[in-house]
Biopython code that builds the backbone (N, CA, C, O; Angstrom):
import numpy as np
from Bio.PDB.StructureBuilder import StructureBuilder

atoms = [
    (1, "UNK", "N", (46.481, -0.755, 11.448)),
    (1, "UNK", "CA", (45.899, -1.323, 10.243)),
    (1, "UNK", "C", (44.896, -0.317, 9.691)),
    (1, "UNK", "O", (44.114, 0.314, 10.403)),
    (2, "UNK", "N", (44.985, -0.214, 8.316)),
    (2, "UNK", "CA", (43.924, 0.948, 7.649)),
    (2, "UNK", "C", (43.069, 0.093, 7.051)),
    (2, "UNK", "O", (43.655, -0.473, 6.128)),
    (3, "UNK", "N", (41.916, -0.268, 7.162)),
    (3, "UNK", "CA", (41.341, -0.649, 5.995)),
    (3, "UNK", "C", (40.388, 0.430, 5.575)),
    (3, "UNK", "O", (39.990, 1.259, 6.394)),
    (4, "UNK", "N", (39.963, 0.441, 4.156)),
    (4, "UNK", "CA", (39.142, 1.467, 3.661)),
    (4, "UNK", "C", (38.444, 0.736, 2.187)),
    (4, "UNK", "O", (38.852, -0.307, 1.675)),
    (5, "UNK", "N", (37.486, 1.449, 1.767)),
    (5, "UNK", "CA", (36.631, 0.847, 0.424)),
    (5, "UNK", "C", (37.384, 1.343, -0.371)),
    (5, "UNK", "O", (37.770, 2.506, -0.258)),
    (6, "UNK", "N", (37.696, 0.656, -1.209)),
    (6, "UNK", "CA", (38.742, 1.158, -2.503)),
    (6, "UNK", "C", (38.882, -0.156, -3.730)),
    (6, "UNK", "O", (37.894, -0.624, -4.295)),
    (7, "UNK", "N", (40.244, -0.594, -3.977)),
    (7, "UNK", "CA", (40.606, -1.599, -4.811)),
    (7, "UNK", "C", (40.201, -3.165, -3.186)),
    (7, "UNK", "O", (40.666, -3.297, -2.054)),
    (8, "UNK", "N", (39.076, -4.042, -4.064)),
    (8, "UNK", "CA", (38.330, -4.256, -3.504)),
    (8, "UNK", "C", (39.042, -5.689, -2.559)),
    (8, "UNK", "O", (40.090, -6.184, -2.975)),
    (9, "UNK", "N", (38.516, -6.130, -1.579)),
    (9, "UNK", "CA", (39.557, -7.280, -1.127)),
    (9, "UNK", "C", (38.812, -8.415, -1.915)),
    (9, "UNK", "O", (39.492, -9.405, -2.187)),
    (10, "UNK", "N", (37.762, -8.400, -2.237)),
    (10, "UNK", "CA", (37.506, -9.752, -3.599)),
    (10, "UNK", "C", (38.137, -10.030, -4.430)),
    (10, "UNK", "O", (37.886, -11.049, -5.073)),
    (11, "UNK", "N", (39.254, -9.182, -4.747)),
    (11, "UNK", "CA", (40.091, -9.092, -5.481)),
    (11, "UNK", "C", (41.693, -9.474, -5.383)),
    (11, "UNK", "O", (42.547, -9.737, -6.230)),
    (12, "UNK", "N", (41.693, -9.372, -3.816)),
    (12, "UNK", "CA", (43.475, -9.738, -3.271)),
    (12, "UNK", "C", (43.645, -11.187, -2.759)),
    (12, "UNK", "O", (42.845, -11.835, -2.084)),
    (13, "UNK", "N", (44.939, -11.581, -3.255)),
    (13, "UNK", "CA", (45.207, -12.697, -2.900)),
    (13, "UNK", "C", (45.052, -13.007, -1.432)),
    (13, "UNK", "O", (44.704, -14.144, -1.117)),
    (14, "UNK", "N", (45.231, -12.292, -0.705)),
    (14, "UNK", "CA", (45.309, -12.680, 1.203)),
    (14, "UNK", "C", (43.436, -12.928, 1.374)),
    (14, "UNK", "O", (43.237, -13.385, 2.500)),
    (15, "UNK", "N", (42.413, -12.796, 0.780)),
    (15, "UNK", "CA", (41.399, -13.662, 1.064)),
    (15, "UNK", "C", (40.853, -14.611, 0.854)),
    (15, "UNK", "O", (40.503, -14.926, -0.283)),
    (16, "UNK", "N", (40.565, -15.554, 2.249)),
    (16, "UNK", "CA", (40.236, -16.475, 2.111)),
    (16, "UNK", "C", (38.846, -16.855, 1.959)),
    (16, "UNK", "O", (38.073, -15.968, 2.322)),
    (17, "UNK", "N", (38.206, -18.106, 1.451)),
    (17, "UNK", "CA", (37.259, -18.608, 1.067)),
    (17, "UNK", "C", (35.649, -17.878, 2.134)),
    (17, "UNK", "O", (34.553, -17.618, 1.637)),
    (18, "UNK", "N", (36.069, -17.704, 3.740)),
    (18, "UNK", "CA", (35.259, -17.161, 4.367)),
    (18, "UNK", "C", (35.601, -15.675, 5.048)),
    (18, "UNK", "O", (35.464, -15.374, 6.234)),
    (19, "UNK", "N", (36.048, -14.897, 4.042)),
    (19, "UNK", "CA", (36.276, -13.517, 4.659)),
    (19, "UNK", "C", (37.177, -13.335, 5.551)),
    (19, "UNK", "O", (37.097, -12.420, 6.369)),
    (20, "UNK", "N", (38.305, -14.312, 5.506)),
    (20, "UNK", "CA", (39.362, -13.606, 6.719)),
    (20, "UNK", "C", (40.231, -12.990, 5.504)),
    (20, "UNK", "O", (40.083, -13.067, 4.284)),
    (21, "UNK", "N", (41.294, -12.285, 6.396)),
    (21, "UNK", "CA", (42.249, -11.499, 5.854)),
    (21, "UNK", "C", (43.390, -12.570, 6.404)),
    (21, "UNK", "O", (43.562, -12.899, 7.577)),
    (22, "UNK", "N", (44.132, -13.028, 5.223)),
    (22, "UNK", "CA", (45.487, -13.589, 5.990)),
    (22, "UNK", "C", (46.430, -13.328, 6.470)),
    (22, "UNK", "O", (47.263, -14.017, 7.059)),
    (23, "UNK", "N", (46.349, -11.897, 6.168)),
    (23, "UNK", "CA", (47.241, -11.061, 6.347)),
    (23, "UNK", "C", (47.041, -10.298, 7.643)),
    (23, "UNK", "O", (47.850, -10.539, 8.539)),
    (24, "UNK", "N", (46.125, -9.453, 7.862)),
    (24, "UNK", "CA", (45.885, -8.966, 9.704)),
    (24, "UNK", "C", (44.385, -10.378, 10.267)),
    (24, "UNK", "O", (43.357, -10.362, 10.943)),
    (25, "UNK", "N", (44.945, -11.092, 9.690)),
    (25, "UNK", "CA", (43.326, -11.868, 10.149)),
    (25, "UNK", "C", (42.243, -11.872, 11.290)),
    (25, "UNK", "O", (41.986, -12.342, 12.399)),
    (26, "UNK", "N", (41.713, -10.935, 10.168)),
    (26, "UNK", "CA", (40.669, -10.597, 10.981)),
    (26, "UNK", "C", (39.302, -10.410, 9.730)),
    (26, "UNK", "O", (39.420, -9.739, 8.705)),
    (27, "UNK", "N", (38.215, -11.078, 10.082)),
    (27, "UNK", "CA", (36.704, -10.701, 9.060)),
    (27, "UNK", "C", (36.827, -9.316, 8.272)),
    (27, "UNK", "O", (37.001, -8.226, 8.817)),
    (28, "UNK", "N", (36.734, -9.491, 7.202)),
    (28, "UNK", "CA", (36.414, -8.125, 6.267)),
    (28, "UNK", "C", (35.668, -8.311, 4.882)),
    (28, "UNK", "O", (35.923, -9.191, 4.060)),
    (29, "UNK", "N", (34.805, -7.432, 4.782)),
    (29, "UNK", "CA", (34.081, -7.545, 3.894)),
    (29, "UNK", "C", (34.710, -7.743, 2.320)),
    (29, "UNK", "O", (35.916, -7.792, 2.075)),
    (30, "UNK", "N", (33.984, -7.812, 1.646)),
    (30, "UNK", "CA", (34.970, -8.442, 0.218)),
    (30, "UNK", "C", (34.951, -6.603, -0.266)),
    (30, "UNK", "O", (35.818, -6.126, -0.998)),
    (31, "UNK", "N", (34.064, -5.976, 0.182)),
    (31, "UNK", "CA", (34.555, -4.364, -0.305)),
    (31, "UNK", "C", (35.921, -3.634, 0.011)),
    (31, "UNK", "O", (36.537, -2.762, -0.601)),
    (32, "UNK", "N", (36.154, -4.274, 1.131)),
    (32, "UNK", "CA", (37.011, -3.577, 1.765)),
    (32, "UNK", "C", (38.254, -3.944, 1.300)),
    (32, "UNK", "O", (38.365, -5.100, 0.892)),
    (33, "UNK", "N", (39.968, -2.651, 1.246)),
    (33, "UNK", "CA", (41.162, -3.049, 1.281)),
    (33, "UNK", "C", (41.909, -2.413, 2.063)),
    (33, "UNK", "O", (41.615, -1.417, 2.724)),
    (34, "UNK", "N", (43.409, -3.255, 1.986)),
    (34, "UNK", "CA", (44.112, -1.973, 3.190)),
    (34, "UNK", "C", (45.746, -1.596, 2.291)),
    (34, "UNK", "O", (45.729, -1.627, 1.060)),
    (35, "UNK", "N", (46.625, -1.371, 2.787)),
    (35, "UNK", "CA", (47.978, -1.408, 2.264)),
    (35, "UNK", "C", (48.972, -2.515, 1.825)),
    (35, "UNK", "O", (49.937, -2.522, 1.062)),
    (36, "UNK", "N", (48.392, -3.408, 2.567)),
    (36, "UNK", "CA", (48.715, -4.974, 2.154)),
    (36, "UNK", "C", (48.147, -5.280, 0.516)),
    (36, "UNK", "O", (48.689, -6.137, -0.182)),
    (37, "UNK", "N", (47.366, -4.723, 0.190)),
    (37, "UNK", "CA", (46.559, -5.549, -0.751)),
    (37, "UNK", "C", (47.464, -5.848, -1.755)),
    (37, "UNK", "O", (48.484, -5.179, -1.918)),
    (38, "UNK", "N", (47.133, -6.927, -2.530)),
    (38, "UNK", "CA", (47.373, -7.270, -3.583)),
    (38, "UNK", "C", (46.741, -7.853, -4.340)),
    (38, "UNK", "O", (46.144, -8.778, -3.790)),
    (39, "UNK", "N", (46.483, -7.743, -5.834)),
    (39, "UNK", "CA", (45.486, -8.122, -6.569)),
    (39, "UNK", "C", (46.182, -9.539, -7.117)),
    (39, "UNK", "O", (47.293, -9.725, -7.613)),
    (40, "UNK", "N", (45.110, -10.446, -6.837)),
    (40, "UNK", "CA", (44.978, -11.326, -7.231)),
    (40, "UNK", "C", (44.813, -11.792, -9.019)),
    (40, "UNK", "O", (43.874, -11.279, -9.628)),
    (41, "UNK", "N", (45.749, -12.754, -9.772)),
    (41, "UNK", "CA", (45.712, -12.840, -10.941)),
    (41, "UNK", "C", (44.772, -13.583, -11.180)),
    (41, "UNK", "O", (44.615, -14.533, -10.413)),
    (42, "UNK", "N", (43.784, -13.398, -12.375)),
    (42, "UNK", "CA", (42.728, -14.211, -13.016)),
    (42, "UNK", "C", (42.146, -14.034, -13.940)),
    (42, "UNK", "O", (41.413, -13.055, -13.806)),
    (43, "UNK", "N", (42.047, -14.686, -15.272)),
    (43, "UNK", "CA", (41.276, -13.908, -16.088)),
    (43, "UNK", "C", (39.846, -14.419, -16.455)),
    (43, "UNK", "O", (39.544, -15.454, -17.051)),
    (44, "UNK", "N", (39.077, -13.481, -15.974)),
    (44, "UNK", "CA", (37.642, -13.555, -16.300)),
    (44, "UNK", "C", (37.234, -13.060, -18.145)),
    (44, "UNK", "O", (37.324, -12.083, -18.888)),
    (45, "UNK", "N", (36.814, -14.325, -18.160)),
    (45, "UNK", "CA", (36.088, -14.036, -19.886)),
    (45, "UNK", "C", (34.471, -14.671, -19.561)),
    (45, "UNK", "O", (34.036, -15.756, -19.948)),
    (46, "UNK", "N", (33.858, -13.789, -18.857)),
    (46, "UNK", "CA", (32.727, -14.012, -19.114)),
    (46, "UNK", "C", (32.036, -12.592, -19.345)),
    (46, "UNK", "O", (31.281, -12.134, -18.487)),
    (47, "UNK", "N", (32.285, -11.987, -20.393)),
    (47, "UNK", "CA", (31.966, -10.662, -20.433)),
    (47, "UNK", "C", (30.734, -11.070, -21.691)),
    (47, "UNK", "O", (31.051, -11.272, -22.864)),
    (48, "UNK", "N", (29.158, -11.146, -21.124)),
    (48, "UNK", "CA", (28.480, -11.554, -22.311)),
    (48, "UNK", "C", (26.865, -10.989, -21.550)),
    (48, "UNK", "O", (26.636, -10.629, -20.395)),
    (49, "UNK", "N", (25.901, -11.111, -22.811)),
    (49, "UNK", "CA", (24.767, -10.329, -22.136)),
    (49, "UNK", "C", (24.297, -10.938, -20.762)),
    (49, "UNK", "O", (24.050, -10.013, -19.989)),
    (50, "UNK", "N", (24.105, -12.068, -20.238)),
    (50, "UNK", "CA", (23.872, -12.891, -19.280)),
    (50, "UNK", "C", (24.452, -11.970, -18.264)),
    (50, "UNK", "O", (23.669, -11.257, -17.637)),
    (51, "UNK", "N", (25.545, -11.908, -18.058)),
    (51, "UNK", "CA", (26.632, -11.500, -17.137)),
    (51, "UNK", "C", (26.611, -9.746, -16.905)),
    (51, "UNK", "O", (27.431, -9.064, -16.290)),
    (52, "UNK", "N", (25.571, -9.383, -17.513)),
    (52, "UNK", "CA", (25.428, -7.468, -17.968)),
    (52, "UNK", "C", (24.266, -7.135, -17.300)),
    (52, "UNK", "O", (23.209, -7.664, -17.642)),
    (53, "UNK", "N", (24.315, -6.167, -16.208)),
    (53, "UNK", "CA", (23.463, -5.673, -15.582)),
    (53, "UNK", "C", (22.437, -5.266, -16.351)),
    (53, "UNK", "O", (21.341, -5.287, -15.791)),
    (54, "UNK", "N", (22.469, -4.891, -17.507)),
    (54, "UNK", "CA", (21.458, -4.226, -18.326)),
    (54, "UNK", "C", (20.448, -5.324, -19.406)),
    (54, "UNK", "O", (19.500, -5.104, -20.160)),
    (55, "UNK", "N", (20.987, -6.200, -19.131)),
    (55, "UNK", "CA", (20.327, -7.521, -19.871)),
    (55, "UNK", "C", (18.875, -7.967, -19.700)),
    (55, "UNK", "O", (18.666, -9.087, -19.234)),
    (56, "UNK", "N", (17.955, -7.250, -20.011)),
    (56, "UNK", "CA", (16.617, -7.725, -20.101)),
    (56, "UNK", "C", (16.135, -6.533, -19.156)),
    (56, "UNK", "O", (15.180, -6.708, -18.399)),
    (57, "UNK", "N", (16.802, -5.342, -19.215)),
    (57, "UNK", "CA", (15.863, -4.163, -18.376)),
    (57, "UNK", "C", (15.842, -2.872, -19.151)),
    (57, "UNK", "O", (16.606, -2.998, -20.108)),
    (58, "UNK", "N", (15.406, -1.949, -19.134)),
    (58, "UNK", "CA", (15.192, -0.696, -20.186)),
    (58, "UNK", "C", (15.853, 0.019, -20.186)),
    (58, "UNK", "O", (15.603, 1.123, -20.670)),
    (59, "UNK", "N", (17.427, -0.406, -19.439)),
    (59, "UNK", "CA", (18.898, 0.343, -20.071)),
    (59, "UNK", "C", (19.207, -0.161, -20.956)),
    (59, "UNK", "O", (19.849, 0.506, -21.768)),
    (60, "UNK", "N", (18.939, -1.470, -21.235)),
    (60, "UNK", "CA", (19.821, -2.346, -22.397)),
    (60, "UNK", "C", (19.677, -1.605, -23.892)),
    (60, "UNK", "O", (18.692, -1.574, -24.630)),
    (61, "UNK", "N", (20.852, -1.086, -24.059)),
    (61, "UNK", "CA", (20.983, -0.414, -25.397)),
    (61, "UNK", "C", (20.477, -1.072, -26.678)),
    (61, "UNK", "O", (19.858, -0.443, -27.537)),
    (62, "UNK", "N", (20.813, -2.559, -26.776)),
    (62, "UNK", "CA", (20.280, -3.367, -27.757)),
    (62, "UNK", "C", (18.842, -4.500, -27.178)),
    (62, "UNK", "O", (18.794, -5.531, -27.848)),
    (63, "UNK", "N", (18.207, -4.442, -26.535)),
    (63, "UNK", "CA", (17.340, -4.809, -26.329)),
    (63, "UNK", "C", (16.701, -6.205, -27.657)),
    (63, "UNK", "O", (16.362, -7.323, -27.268)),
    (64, "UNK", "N", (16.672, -5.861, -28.908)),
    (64, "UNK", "CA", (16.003, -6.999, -29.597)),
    (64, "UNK", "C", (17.023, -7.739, -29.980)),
    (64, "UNK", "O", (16.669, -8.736, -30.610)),
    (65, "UNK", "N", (18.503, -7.583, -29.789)),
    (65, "UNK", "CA", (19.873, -8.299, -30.040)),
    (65, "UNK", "C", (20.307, -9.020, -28.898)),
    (65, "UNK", "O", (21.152, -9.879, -29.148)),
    (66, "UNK", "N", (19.910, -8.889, -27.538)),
    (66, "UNK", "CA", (20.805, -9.190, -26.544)),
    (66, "UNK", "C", (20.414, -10.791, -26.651)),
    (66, "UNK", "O", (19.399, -11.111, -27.268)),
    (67, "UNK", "N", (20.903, -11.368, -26.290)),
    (67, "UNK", "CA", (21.127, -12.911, -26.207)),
    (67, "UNK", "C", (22.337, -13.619, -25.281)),
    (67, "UNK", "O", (23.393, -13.066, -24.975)),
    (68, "UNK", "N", (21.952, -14.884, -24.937)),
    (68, "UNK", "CA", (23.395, -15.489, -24.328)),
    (68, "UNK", "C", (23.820, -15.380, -24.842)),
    (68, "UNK", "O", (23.410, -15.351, -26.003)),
    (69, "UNK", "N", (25.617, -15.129, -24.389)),
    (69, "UNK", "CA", (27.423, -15.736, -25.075)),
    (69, "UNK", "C", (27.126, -14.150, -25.935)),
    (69, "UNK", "O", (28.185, -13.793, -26.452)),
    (70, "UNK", "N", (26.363, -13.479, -26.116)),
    (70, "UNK", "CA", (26.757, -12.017, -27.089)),
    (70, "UNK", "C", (26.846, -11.076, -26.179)),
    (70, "UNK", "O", (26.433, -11.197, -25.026)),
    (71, "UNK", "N", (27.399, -10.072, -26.653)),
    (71, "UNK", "CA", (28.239, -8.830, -25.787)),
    (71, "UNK", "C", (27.906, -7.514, -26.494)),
    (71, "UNK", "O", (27.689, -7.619, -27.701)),
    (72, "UNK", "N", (27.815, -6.058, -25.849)),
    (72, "UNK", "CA", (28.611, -5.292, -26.970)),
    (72, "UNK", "C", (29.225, -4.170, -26.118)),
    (72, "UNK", "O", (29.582, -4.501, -24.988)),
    (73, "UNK", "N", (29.388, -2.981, -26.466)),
    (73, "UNK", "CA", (30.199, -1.836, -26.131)),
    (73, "UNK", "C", (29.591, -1.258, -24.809)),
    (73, "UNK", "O", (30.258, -0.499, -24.105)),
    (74, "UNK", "N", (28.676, -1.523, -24.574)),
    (74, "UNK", "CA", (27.487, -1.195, -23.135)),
    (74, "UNK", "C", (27.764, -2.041, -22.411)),
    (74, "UNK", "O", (27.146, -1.618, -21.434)),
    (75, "UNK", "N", (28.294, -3.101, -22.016)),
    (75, "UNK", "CA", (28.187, -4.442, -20.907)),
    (75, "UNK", "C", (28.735, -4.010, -19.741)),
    (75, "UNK", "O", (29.804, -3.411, -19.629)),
    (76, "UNK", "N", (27.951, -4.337, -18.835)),
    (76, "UNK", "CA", (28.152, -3.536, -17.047)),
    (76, "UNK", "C", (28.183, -4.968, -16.453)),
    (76, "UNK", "O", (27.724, -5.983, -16.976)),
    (77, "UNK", "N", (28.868, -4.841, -15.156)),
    (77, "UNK", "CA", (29.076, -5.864, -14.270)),
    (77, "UNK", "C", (27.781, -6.095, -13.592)),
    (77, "UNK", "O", (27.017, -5.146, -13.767)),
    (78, "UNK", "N", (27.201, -7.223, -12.747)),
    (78, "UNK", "CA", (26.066, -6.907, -12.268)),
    (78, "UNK", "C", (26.796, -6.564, -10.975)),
    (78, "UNK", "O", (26.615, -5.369, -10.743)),
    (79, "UNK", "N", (27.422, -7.046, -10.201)),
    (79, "UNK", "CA", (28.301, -7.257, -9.025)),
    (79, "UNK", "C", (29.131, -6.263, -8.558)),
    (79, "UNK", "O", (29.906, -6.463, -7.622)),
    (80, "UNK", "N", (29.034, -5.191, -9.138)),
    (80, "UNK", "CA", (29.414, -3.714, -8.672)),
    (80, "UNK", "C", (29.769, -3.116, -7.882)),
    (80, "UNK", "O", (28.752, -2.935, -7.212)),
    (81, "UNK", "N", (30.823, -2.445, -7.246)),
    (81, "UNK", "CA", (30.750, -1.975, -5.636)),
    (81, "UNK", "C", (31.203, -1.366, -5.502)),
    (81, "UNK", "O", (32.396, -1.635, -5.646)),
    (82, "UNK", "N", (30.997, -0.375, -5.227)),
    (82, "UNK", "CA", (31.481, 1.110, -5.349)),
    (82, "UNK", "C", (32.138, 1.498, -3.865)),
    (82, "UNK", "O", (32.604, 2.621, -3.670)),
]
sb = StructureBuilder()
sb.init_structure("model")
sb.init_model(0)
sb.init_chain("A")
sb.init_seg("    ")
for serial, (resi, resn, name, xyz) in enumerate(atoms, 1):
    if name == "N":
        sb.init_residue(resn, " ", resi, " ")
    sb.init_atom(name, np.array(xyz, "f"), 0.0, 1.0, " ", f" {name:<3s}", serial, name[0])
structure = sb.get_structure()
C-alpha cells in the first residue's frame, strides 16, 4: 500500500465519516491518498467572502467591499492543505 500527500483523501469516496479507509482499512489522515483513490462527486457553491481566507485580514484585496454571500477574483479556501 502507498499512501502519500497528494489529491487529498477528504476528497475520495472510500472515506469514512471517522478516518478509515474502506478500501485498505486502516486510519488516515484526510491529507493523505494512495492509488485507490477516487474523487468523490459534489458540488460545493459556497465560494463567498465568509468562506475566503482573506476575509477580514490585510490580504483581502477588497477590504471595504467584502461582505457575506459576495465573492470576487481573489477568494482562497480557508481549509487548505498542501
Amino acid at each position: 500500500m502507498s499512501i502519500r500527500i497528494g489529491n487529498s483523501c477528504s476528497n475520495c469516496e472510500s472515506l469514512s465519516s471517522d478516518n478509515l479507509c474502506k478500501i485498505h482499512s486502516v486510519t488516515v489522515s484526510p491529507s493523505y491518498t494512495c492509488n485507490s483513490f477516487n474523487m468523490k462527486e459534489s458540488i460545493k457553491n459556497d465560494l463567498s467572502c465568509v468562506t475566503c481566507v482573506r476575509y477580514e485580514a490585510p490580504t483581502c484585496e477588497n477590504p471595504k467591499k467584502a461582505a457575506p454571500k459576495m465573492s470576487c477574483s481573489h477568494w482562497a479556501p480557508q481549509n487548505a492543505v498542501a
